[in-house]
C-alpha positions, 0 to 999 in steps of 0.5 A, spaced: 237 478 793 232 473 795 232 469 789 240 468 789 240 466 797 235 460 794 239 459 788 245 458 792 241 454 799 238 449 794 244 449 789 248 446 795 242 442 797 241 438 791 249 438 790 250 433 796 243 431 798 243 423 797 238 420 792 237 416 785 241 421 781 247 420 787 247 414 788 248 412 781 254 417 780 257 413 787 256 405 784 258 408 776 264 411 779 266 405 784 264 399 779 268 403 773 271 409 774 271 417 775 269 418 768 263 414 769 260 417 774 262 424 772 257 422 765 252 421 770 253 427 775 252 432 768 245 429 767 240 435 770 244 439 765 241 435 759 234 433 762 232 439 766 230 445 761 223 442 759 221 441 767 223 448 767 220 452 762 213 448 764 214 450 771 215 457 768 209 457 764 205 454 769 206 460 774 206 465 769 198 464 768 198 463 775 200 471 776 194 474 780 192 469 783 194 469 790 190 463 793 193 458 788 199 461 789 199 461 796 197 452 795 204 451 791 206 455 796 204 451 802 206 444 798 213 447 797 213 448 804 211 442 807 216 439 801 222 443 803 221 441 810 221 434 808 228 435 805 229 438 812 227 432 815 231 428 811 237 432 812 236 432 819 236 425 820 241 424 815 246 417 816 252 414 813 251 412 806 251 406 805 256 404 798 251 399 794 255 398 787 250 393 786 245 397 784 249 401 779 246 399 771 250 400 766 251 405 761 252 412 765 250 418 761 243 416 758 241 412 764 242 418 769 239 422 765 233 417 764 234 417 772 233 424 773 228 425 768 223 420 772 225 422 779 219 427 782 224 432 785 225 436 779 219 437 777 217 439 785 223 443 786 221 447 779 214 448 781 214 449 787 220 452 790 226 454 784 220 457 779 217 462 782 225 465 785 226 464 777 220 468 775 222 474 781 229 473 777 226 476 771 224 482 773 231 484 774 233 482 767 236 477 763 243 478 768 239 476 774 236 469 771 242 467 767 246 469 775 240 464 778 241 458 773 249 459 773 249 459 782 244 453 782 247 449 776 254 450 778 253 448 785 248 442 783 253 439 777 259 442 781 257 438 787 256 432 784 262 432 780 266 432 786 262 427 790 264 422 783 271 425 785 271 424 792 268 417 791 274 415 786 279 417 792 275 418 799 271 412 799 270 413 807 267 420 806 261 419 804 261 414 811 264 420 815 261 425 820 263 431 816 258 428 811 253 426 815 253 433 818 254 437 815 247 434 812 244 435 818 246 442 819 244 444 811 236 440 814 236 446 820 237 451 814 232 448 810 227 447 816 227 454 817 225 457 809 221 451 810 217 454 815 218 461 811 214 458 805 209 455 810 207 462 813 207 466 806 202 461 803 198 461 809 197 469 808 196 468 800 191 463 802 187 465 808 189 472 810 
């Protein structure tokens, strides 16, 4: 099924993908310890459910109309293949603790809440997988969620773990990539997506 092949790809994805909320877990983990970056790393479970459930709405009134469709189509085409770049071209992580703030639970959840990627993953990419799991039932939606949020959550718990003990992980050449491989997956659903909102739109 298409939907849980997306839910994994992009669980993955935004598991090991760098960003505000993994730079976070990384300094909170290297300026206090394991636990700290742990909190952090279970942010999107707290914050994500209003972007989701706005995400479904706004797609569900949606419906019929192809040619909208077809332009959130395009846009989570152009923004995946901008993840793909960005994987691509993905570098050594530089370990910067002095970005860390303190606090851990409520500051990532803060981070999460005010970073566009939720918001554009939902609307453009995972929402309407998320709608096409509902017409297999409840079983398919919670298979969705699960694959995507334990993978997601699962990830970053491992990179707090792998921070507090690999510190030269996050600066190694498997990390960098297997970046880089996860942006040629990405490019290739990005070109998909491209080409379904070109048909919705213009064909």
């Amino acid at each position: 099924m298409t939907y849980l092949w997306v839910a994994l790809l992009q669980g993955f994805n935004a598991g090991i993908s760098p960003g505000s909320l993994s730079t976070l877990i990384i300094a909170q983990t290297l300026r206090h310890n394991l636990r700290e970056g742990m909190k952090v790393a279970i942010a999107p479970i707290l914050t994500d459910a209003p972007i989701i459930l706005a995400s479904l709405f706004v797609l569900g009134n949606l419906q019929g109309r192809d040619g909208v469709l077809g332009v959130i189509s395009l846009v989570g085409g152009a923004f995946l293949l901008k993840l793909a770049w960005d994987g691509v071209r993905t570098g050594p992580v530089e370990l910067n603790i002095e970005a860390a703030p303190p606090q851990s639970i409520l500051r990532g959840m803060v981070v999460n809440a005010l970073s566009p990627q939720p918001y554009l993953f939902w609307l453009t990419l995972l929402g309407p997988q998320l709608l096409a799991a509902t017409r297999d039932g409840l079983w398919a939606v919670l298979a969705f969620l699960g694959i995507f949020y334990g993978l997601l959550v699962g990830l970053k718990l491992a990179l707090a773990l792998i921070v507090s003990r690999l510190r030269g992980f996050m600066t190694g050449p498997v990390y960098v990539w297997t970046m880089r491989a996860m942006g040629v997956v990405l490019g290739y659903f990005a070109v998909t997506m491209l080409v379904d909102g070109w048909k919705l739109v213009f064909w």
